[in-house]
C-alpha positions in Angstrom: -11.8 1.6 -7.5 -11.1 -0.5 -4.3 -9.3 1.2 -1.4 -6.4 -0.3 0.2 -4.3 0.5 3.4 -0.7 -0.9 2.8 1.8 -1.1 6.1 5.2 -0.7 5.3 8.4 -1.9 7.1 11.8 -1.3 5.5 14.2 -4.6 6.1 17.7 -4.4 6.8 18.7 -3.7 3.1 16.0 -1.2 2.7 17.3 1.3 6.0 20.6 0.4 5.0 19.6 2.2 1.7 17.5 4.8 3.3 18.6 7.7 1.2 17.2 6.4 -1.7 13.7 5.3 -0.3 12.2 8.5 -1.8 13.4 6.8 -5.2 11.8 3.8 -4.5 8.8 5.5 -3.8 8.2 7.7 -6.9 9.3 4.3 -8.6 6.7 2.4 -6.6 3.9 5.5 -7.4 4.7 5.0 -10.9 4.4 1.2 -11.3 1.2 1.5 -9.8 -0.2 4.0 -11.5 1.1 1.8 -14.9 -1.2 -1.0 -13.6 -4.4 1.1 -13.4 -3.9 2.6 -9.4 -2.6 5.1 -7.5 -1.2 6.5 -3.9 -3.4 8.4 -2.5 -2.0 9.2 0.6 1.5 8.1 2.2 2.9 9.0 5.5 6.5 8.4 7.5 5.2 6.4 10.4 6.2 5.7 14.3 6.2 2.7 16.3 5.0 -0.8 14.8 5.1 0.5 11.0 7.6 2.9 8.9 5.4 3.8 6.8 1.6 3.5 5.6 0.3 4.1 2.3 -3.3 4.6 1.2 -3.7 3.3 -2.6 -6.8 2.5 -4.8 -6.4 -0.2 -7.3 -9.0 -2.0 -9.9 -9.1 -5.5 -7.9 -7.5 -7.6 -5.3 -4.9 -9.2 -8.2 -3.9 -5.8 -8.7 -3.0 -5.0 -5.4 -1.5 -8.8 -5.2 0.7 -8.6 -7.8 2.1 -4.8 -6.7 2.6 -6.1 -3.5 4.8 -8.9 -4.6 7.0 -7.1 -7.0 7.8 -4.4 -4.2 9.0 -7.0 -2.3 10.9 -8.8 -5.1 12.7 -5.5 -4.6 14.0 -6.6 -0.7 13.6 -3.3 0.9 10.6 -3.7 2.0 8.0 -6.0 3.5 4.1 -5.1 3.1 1.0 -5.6 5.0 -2.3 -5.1 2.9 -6.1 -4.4 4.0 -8.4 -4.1 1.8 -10.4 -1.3 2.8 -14.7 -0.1 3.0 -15.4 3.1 2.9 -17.9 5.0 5.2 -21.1 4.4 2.9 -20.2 0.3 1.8 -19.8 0.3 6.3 -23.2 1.8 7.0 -24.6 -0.4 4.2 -22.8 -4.0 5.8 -24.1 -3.1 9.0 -27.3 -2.4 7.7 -27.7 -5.3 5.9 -27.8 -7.4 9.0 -31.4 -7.0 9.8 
């Protein structure tokens, strides 16, 4: 599974409609989950970002198409990097002779 790090701001509709961003979340968890991923960490966030989420998914398209139907939704927007873990690092750096 590829690691991802997805940034999360809510938009004006979505902090309108704070109280039910827990909701959206287990919502979000569980569509994600339906497409082969899953959360693996989430946090409530301060200053640039609400909220960041740490998700592994089976490919890029994956983690495309997830993206875009959360923010079909309005409430929030997403910013997504795909992430290396320690071990693929040491082994790019490595690899540059």
């Amino acid at each position: 599974m590829t690691s991802y790090i997805v940034l999360i701001n809510w938009t004006d509709q979505g902090v309108r409609d704070v109280r039910s961003s827990p909701k959206r979340l287990d919502a979000a968890k569980k569509l994600l989950g339906e497409m082969g991923g899953s959360f693996k960490q989430f946090y409530l966030t301060m200053g640039e970002y609400d909220m960041v989420a740490i998700a592994e998914a089976p490919d890029d398209a994956v983690v495309a198409r997830f993206a875009l139907i959360l923010g079909q939704g309005g409430n929030i927007r997403t910013r997504t990097l795909k992430a290396f873990p320690e071990l693929a690092y040491r082994e790019i750096i490595a690899s540059l002779g």
